[in-house]
Backbone as a chain_set.jsonl record, in Angstrom:
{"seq": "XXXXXXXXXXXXXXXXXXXXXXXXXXXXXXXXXXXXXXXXXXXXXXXXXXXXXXXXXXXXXXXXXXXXXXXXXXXXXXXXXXXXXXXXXXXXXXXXXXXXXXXXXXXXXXXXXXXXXXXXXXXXXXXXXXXXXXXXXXXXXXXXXX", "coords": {"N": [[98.256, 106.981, 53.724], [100.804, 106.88, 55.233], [100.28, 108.76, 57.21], [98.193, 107.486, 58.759], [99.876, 105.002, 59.371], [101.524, 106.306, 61.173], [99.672, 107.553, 63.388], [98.894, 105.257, 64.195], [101.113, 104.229, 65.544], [101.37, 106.159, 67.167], [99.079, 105.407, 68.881], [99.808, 103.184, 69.617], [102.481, 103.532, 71.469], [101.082, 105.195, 73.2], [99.13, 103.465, 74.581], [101.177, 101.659, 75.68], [102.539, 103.15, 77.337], [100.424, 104.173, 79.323], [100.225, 101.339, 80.287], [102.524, 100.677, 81.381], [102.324, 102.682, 83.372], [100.091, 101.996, 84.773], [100.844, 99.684, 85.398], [103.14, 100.465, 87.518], [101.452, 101.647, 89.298], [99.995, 99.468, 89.934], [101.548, 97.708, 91.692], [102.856, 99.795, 93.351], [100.874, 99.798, 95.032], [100.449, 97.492, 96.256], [100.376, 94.918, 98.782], [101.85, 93.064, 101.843], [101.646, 90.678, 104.071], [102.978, 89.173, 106.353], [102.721, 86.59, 108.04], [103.837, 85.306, 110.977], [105.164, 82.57, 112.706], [107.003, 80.807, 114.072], [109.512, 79.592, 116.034], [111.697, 79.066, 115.093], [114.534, 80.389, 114.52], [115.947, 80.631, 112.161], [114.125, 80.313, 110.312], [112.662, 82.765, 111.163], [114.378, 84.781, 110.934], [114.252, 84.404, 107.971], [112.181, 84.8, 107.06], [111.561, 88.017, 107.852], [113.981, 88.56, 106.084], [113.603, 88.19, 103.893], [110.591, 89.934, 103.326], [111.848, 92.233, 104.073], [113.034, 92.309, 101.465], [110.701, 92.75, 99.966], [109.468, 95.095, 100.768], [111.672, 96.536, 100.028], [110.84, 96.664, 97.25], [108.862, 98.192, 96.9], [106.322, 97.556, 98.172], [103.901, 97.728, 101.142], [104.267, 96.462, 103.84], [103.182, 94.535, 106.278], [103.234, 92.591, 109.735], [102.3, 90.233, 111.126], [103.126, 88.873, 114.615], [102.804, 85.937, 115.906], [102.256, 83.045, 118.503], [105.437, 81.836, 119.887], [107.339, 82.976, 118.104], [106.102, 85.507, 118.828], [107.967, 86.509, 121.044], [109.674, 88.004, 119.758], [108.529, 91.02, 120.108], [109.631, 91.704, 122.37], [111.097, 93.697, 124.865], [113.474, 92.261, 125.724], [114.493, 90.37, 124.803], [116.674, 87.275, 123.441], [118.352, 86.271, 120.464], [119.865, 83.771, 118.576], [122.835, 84.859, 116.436], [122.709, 85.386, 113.252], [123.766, 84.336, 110.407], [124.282, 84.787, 106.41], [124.256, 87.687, 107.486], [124.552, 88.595, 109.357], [122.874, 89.215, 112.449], [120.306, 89.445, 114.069], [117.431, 87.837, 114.325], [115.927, 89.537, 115.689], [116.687, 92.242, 115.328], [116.646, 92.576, 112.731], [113.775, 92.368, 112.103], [113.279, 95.534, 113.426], [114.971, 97.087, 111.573], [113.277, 96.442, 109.295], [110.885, 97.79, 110.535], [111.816, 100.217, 110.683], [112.039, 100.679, 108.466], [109.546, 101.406, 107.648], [107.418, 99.398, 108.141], [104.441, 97.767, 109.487], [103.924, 96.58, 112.9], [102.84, 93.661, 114.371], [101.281, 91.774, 117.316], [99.805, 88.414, 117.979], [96.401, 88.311, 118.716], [96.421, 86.592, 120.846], [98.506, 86.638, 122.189], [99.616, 87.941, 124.734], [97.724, 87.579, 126.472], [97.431, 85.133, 127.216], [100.511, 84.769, 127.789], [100.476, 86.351, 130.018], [101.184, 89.241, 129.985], [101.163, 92.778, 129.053], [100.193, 95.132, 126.741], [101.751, 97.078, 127.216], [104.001, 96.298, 127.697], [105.408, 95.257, 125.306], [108.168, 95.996, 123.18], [107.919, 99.549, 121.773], [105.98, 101.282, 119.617], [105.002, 98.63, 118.444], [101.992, 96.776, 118.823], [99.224, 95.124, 119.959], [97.659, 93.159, 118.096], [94.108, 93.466, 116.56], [91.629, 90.857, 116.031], [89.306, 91.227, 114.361], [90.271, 93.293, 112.202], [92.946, 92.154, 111.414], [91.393, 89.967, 110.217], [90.326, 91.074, 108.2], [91.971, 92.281, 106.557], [93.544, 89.823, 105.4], [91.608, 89.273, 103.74], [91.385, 91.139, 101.904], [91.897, 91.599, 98.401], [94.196, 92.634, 97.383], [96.2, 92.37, 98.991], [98.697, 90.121, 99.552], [99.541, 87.321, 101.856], [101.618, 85.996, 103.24], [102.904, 82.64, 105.258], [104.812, 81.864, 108.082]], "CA": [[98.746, 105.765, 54.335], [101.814, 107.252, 56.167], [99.304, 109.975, 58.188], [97.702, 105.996, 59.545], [100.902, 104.385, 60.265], [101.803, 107.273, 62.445], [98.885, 107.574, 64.066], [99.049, 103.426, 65.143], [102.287, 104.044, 66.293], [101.234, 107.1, 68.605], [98.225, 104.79, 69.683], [100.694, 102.201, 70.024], [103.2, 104.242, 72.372], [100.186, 105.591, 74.444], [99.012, 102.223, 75.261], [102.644, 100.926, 76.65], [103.199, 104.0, 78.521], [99.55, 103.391, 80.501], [100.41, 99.923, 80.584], [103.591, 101.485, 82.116], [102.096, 103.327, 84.366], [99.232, 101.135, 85.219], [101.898, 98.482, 86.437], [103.706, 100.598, 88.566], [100.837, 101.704, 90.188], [99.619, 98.437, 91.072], [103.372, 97.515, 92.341], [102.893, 100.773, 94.363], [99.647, 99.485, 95.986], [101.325, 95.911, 96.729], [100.422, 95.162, 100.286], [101.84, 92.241, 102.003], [100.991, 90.496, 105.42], [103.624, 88.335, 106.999], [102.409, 86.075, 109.569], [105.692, 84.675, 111.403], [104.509, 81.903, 114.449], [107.832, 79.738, 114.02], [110.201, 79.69, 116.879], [113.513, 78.687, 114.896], [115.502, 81.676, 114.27], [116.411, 81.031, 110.734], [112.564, 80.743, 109.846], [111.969, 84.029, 111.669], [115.537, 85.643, 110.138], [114.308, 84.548, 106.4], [110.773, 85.871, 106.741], [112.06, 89.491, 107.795], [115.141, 89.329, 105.015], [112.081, 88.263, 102.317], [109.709, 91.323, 103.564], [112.752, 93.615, 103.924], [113.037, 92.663, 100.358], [109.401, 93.212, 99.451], [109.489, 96.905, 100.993], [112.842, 97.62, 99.07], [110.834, 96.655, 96.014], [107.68, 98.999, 96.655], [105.096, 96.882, 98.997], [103.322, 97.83, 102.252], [104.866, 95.164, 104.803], [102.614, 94.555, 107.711], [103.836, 91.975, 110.16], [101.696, 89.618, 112.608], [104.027, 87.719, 115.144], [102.218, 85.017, 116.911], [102.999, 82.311, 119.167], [106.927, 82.035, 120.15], [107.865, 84.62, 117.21], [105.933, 87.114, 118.812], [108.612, 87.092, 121.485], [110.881, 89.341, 118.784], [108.281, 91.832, 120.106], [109.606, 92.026, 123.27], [112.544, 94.449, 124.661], [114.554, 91.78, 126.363], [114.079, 88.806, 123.937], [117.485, 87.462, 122.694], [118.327, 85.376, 119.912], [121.262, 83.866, 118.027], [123.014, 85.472, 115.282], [122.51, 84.803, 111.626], [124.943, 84.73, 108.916], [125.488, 85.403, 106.663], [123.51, 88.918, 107.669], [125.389, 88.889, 111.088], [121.81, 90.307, 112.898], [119.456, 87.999, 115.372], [115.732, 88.095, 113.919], [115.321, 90.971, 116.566], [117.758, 93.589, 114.648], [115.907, 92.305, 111.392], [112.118, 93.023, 112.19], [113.824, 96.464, 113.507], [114.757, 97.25, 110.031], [112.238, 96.795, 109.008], [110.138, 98.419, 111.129], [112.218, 101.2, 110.298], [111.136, 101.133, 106.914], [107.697, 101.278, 107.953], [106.395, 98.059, 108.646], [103.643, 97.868, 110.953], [104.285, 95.207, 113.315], [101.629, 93.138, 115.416], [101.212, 91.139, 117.899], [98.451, 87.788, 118.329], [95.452, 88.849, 120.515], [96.36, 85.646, 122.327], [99.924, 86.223, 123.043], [99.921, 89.021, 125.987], [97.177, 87.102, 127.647], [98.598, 83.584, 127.54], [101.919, 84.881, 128.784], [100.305, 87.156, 131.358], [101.743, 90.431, 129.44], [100.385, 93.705, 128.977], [100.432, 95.632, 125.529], [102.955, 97.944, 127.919], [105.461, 95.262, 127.69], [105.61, 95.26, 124.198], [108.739, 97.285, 122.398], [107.314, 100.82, 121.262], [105.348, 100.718, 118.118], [104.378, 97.161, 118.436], [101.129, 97.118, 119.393], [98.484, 94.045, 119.549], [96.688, 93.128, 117.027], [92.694, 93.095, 116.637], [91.216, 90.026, 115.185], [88.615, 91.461, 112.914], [91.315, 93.862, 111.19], [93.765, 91.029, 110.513], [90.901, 89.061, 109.455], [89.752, 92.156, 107.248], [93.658, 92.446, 105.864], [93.849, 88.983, 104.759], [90.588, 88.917, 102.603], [91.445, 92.392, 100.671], [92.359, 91.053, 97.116], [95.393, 93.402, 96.874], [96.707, 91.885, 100.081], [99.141, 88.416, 99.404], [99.777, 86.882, 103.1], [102.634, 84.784, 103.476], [102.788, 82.625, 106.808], [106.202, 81.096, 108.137]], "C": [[99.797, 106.078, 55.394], [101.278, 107.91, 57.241], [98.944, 108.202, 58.789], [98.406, 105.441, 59.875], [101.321, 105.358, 61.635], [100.966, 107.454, 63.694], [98.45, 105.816, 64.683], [100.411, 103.505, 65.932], [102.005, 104.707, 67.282], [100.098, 105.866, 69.45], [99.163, 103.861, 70.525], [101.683, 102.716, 71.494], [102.206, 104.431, 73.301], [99.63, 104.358, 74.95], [99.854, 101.409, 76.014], [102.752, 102.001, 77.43], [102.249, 104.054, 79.511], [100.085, 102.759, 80.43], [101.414, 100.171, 81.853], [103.491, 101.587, 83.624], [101.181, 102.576, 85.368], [99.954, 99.967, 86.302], [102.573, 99.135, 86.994], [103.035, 101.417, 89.54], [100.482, 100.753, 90.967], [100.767, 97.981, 91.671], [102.938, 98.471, 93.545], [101.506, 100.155, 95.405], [99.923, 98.026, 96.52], [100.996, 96.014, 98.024], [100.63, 93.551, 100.832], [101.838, 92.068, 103.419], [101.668, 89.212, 105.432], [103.195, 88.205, 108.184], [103.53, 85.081, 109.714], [105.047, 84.228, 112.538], [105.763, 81.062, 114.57], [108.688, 80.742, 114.907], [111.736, 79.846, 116.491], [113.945, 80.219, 113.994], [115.983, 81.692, 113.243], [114.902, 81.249, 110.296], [112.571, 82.555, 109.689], [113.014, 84.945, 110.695], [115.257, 85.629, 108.509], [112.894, 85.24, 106.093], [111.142, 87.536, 106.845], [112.721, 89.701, 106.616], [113.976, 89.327, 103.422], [110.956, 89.897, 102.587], [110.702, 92.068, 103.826], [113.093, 93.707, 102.249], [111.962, 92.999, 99.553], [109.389, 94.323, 99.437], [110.07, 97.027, 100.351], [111.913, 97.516, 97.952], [109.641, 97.468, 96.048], [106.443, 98.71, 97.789], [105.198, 97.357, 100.382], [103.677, 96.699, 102.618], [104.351, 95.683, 106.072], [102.913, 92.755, 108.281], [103.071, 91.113, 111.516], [102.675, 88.287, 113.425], [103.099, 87.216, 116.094], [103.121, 83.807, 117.386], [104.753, 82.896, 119.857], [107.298, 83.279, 119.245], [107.124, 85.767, 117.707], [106.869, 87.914, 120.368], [109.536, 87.855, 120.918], [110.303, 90.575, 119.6], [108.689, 92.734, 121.977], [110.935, 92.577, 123.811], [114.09, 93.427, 125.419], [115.104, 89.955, 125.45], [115.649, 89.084, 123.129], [117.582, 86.618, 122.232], [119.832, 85.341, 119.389], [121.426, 85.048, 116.858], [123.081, 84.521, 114.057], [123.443, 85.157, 111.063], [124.095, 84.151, 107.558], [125.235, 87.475, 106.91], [124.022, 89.3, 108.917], [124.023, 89.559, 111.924], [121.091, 88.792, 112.775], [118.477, 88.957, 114.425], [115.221, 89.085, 114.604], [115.592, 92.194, 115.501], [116.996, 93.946, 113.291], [114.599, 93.069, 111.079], [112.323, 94.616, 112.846], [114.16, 97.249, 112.285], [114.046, 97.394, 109.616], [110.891, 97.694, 109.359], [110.696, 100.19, 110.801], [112.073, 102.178, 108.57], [109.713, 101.725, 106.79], [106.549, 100.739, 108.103], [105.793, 98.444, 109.483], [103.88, 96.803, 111.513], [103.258, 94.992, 114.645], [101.739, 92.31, 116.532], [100.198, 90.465, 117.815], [97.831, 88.06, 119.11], [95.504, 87.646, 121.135], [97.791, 85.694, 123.127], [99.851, 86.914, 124.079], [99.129, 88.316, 126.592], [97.273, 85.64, 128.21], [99.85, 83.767, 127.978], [101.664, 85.52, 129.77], [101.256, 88.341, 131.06], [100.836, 91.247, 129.173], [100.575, 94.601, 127.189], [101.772, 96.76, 126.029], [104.012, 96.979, 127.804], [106.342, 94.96, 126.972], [107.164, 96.558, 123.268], [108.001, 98.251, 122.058], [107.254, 100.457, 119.857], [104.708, 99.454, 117.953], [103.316, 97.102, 118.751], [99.884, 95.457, 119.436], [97.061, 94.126, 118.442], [94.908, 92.549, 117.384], [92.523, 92.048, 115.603], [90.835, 90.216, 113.498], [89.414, 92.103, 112.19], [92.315, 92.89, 110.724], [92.984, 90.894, 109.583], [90.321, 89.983, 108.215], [90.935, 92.421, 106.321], [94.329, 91.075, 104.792], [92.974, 88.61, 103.543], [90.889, 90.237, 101.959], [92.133, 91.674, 99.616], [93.734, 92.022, 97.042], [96.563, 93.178, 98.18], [97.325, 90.364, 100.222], [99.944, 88.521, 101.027], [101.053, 85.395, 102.674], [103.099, 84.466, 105.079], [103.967, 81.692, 106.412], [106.385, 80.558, 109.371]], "O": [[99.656, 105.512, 56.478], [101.801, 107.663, 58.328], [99.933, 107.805, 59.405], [98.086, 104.95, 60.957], [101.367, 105.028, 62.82], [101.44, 107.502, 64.829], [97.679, 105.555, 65.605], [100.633, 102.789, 66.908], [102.228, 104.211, 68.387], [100.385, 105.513, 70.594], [99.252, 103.801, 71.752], [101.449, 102.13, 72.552], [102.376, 103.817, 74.354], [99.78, 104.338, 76.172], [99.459, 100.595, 76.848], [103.195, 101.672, 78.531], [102.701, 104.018, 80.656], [101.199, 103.282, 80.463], [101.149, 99.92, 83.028], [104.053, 101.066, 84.587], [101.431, 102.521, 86.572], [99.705, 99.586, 87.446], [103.297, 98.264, 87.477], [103.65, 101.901, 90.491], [100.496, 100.776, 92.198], [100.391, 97.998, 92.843], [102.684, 97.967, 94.64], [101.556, 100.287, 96.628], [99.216, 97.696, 97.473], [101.235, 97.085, 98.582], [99.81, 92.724, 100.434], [101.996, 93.068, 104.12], [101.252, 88.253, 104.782], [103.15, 89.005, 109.118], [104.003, 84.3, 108.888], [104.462, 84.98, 113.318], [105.539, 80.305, 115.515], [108.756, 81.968, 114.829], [112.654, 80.4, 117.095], [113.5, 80.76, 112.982], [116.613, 82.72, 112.999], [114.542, 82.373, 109.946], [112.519, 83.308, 108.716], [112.569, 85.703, 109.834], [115.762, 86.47, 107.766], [112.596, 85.992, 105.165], [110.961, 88.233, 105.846], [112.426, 90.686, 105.94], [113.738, 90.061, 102.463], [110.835, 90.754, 101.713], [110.176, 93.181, 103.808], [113.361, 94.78, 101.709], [112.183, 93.527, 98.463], [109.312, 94.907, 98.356], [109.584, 97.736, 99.47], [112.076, 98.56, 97.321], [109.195, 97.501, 94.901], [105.725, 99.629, 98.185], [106.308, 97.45, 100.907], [103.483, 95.767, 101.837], [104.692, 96.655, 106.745], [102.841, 91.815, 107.49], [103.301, 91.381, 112.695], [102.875, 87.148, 113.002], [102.63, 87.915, 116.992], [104.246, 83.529, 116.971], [105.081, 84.038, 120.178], [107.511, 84.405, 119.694], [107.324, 86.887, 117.236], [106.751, 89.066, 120.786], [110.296, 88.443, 121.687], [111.178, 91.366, 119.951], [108.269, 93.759, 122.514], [111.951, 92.061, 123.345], [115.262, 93.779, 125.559], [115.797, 88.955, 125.638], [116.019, 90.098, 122.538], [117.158, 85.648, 122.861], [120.714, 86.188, 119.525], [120.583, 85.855, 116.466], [123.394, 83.335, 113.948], [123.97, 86.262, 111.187], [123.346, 83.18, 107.663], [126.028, 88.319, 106.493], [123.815, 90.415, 109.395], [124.232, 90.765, 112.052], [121.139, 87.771, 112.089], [118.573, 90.104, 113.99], [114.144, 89.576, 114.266], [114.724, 92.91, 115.001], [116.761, 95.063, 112.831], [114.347, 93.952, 110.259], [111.214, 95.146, 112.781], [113.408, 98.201, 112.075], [113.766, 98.556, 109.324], [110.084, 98.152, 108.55], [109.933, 101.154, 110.731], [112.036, 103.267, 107.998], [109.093, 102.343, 105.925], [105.373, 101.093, 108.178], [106.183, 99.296, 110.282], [104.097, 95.851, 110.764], [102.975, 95.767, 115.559], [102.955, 92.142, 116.62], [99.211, 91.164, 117.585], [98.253, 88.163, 120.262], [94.673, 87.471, 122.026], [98.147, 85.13, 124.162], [100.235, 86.079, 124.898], [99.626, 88.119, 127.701], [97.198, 85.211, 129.361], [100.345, 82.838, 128.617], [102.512, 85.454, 130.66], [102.17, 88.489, 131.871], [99.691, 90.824, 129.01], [101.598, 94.181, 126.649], [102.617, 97.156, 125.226], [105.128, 97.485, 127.923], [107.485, 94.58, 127.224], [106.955, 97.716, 122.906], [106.883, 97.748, 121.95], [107.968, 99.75, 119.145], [103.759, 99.398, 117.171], [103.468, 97.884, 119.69], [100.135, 94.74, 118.468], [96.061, 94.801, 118.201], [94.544, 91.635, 118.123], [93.059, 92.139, 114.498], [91.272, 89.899, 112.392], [89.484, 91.513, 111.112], [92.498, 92.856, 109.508], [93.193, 91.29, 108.436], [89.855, 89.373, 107.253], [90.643, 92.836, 105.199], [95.148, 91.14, 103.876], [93.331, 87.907, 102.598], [90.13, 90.194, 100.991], [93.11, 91.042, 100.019], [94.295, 91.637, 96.016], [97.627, 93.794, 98.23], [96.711, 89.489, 100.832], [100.693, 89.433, 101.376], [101.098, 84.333, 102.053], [103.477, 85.286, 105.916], [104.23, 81.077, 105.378], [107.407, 79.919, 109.62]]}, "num_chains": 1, "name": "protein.A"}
């Protein structure tokens, strides 16, 4: 009887420590897809400080700015400052980007403003349709738009 309790307990232990492990793999595979089209500068400042907190916690943070927000992507674009983070929605998606966000641009913004993908800050790059649209249907991929 004691040899069978022991041996439920080891089962027992090896099943929480997968479990364990299991959940901080899928954590590690977390991939999230902020689409930011809002103009107002706290919008844009709380979507970055939320996906700067996603990355700290483990997640792939990829970043599509359309419309007005995808002027952040541009090197002369200035905005107010935020408190209480003291840092314009530019400084923010910078950060982040520094983390390792990928950051996009809408394939309609450069050609509705009459811009070139050269115009764009470094790293920024425009985004292809079908890959968004291929990024938002992966099941391991939660999109949050702001």
């Amino acid at each position: 009887m004691l040899h069978r309790t022991s041996a439920m307990k080891k089962r027992a232990m090896l099943a929480a420590s997968l479990a364990a492990i299991f959940s901080s793999a899928l954590l590690a595979e977390q991939q999230v897809l902020i689409n930011l089209a809002s103009a107002s500068g706290q919008t844009q400042g709380m979507a970055m400080v939320l996906a700067s907190q996603m990355q700290q916690q483990g997640a792939t943070v990829s970043v599509l700015l359309c419309d007005s927000a995808a002027d952040l992507a541009l090197p002369d674009h200035q905005a107010e400052m935020l408190k209480p983070m003291s840092a314009t929605p530019g400084q923010l998606l910078a950060k982040l980007r520094q983390g390792g966000a990928k950051v996009q641009v809408c394939a309609l913004y450069l050609p509705n403003k009459g811009l070139t993908a050269a115009d764009l800050l470094q790293g920024i790059t425009p985004a292809q349709p079908a890959d968004i649209a291929k990024q938002m249907l992966a099941p391991e991929v939660k999109v949050f738009s702001f």
